[in-house]
VOGU-625943 format. One line per 3 residues: their letters; for each residue y, z, x of N, C-alpha, C, CB. Coordinates in pm, 1 decimal. Glycine has a CB too. Layout:
a	Y Z X Y Z X Y Z X Y Z X; ... .
END
This chain:
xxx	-3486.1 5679.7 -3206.9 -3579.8 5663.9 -3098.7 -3502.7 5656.5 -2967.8 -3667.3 5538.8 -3119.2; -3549.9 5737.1 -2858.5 -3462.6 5714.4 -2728.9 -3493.1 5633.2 -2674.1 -3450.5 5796.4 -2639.6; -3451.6 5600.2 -2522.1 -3466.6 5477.1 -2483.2 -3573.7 5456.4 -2378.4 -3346.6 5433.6 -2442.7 .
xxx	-3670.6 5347.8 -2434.0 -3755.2 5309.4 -2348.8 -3766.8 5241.4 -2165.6 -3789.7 5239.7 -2430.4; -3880.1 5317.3 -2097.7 -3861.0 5267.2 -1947.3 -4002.6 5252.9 -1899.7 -3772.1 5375.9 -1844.7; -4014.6 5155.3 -1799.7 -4166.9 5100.3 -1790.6 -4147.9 5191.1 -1668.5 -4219.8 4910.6 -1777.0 .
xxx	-4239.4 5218.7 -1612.5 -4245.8 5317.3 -1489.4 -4309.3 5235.3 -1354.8 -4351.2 5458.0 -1531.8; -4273.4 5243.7 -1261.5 -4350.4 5175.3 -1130.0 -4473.2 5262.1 -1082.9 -4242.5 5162.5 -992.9; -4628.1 5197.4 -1068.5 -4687.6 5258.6 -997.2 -4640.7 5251.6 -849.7 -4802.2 5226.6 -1022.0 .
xxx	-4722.3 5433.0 -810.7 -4768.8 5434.4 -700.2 -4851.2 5406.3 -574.4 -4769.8 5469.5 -713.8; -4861.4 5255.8 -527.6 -4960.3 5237.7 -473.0 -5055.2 5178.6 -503.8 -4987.2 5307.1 -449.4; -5220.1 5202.9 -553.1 -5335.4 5191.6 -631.6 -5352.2 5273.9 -695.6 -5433.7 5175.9 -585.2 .
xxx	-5275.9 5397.8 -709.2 -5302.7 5496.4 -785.8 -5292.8 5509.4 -909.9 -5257.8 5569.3 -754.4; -5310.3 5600.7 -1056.7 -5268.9 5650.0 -1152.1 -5176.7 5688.3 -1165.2 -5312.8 5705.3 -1182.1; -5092.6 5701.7 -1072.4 -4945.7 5786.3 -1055.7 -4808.5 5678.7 -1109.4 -4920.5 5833.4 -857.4 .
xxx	-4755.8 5740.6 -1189.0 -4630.6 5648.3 -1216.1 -4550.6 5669.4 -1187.6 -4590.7 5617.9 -1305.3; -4418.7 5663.4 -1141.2 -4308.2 5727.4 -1045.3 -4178.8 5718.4 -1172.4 -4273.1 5614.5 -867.9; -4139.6 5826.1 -1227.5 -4032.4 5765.9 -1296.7 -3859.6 5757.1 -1213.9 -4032.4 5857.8 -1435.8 .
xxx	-3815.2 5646.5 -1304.6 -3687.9 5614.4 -1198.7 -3619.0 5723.1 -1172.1 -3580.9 5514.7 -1246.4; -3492.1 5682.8 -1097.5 -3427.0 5803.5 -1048.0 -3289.2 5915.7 -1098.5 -3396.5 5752.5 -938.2; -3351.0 6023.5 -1070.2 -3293.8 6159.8 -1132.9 -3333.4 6202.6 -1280.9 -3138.0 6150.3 -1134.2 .
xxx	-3468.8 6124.0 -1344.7 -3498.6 6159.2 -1422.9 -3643.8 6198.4 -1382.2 -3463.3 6084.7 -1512.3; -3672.2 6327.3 -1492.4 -3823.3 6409.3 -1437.0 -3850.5 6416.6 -1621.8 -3803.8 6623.4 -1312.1; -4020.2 6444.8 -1570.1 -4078.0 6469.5 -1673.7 -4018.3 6554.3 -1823.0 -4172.8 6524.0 -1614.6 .
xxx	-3922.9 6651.6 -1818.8 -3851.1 6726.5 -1881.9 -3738.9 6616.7 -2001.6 -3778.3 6819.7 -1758.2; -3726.6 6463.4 -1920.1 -3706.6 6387.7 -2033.1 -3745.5 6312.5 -2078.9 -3644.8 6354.3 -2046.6; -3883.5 6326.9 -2067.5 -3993.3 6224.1 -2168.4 -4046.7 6282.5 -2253.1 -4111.9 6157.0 -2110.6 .
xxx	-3999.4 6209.9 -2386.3 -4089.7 6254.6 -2539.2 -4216.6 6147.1 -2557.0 -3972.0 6234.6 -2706.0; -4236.3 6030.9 -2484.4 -4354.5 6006.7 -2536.4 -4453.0 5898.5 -2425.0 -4319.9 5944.8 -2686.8; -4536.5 5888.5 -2428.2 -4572.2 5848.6 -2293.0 -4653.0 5664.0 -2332.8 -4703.4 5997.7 -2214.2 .
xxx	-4660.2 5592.3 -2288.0 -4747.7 5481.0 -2354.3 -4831.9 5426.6 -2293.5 -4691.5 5383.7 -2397.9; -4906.6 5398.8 -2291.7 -5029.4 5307.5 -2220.9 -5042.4 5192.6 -2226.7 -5142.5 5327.3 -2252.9; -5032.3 5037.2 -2224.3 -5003.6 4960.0 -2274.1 -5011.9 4940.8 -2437.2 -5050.7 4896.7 -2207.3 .
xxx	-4888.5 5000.2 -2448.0 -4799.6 5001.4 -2591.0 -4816.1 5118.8 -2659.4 -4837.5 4889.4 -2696.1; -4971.6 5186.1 -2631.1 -4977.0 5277.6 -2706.7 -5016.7 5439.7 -2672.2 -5048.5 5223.4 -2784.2; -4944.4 5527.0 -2778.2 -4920.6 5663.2 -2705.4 -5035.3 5704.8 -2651.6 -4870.2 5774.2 -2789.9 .
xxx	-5001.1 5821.1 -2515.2 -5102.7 5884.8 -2465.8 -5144.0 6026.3 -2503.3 -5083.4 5878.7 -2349.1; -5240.8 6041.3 -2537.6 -5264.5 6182.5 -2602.1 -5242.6 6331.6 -2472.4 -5452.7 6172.4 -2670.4; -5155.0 6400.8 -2511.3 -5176.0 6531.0 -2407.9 -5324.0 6557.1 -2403.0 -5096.0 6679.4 -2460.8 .
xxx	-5309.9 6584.8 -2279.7 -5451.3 6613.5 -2176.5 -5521.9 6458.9 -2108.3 -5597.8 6699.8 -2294.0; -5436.0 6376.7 -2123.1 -5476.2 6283.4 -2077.9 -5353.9 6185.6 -2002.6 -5550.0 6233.5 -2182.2; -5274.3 6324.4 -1941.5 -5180.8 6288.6 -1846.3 -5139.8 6361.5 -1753.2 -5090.0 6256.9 -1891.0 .
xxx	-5089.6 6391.0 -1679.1 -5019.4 6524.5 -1617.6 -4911.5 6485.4 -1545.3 -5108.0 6612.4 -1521.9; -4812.8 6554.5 -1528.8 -4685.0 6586.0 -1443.7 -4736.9 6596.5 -1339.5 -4598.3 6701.6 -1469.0; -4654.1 6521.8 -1216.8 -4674.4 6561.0 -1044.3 -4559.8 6523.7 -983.9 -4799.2 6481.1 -957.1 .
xxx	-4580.9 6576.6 -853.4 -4460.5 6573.2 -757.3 -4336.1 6657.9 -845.7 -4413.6 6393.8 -716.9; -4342.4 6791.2 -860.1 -4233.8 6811.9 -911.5 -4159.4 6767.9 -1017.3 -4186.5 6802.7 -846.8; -4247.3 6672.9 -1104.0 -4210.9 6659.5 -1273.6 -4155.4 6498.8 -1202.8 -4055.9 6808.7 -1378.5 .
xxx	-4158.3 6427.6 -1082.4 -4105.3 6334.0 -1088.8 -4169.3 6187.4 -1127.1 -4056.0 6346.0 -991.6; -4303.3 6229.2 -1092.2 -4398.5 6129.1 -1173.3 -4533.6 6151.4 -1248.0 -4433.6 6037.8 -1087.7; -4588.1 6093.1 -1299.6 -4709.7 6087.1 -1423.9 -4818.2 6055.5 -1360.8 -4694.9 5977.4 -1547.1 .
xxx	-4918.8 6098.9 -1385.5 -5048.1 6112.5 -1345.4 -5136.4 6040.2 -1493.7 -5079.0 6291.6 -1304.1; -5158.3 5898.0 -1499.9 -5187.3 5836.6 -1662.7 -5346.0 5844.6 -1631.3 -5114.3 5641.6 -1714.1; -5423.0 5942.6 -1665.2 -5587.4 5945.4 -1629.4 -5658.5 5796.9 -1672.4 -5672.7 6083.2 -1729.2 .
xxx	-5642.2 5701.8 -1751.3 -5681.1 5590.3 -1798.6 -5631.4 5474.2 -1781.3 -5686.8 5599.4 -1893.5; -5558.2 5471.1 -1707.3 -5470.1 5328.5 -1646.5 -5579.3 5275.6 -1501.8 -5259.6 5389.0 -1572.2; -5540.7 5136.9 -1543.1 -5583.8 5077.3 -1400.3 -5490.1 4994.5 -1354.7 -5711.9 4998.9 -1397.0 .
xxx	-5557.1 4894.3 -1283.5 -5486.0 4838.0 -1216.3 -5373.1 4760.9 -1267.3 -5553.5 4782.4 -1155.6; -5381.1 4688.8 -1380.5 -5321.4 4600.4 -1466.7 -5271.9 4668.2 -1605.9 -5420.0 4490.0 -1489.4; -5293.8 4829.7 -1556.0 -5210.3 4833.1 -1697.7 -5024.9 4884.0 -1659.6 -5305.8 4979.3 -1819.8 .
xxx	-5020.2 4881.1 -1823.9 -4858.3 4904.7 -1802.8 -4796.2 5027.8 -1854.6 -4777.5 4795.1 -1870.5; -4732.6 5109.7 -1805.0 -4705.6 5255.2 -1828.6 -4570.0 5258.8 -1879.6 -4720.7 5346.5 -1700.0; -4552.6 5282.5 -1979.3 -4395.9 5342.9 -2007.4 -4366.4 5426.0 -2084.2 -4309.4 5267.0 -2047.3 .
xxx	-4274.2 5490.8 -2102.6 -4203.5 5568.1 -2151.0 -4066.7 5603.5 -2267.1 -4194.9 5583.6 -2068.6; -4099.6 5702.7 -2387.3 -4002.0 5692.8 -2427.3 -3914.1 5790.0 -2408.7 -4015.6 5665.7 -2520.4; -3784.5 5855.1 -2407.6 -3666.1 5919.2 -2339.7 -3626.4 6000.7 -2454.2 -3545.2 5816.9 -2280.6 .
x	-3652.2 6139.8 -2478.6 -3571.9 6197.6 -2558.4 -3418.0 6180.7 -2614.8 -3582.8 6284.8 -2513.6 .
END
């Protein structure tokens, strides 16, 4: 399993910013608080640098696992 990273929102937004010099191209799995997010119910933005989690709010927690 690679290594896990909680992601910072953007703002109030859905947007998760992942840390730096890493882009979407090295995430194998995405989580929602704790648990995976199904494709189509996320998207890449800003140039693969952060996550778009369609079902997160305010209090949830986004992370990531790392190929």
């Amino acid at each position: 399993m690679g290594k896990v990273v909680i992601l910072n929102r953007i703002d109030q937004s859905g947007v998760f910013v992942l840390p730096g010099g890493l882009t979407f191209e090295a995430v194998d799995v995405i989580l929602l608080n704790g648990i995976p997010v199904e494709k189509g119910n996320y998207a890449a933005v800003s140039n693969g640098t952060a996550i778009d989690v369609f079902g997160s709010n305010l209090d949830s927690v986004v992370s990531v696992i790392l190929k």
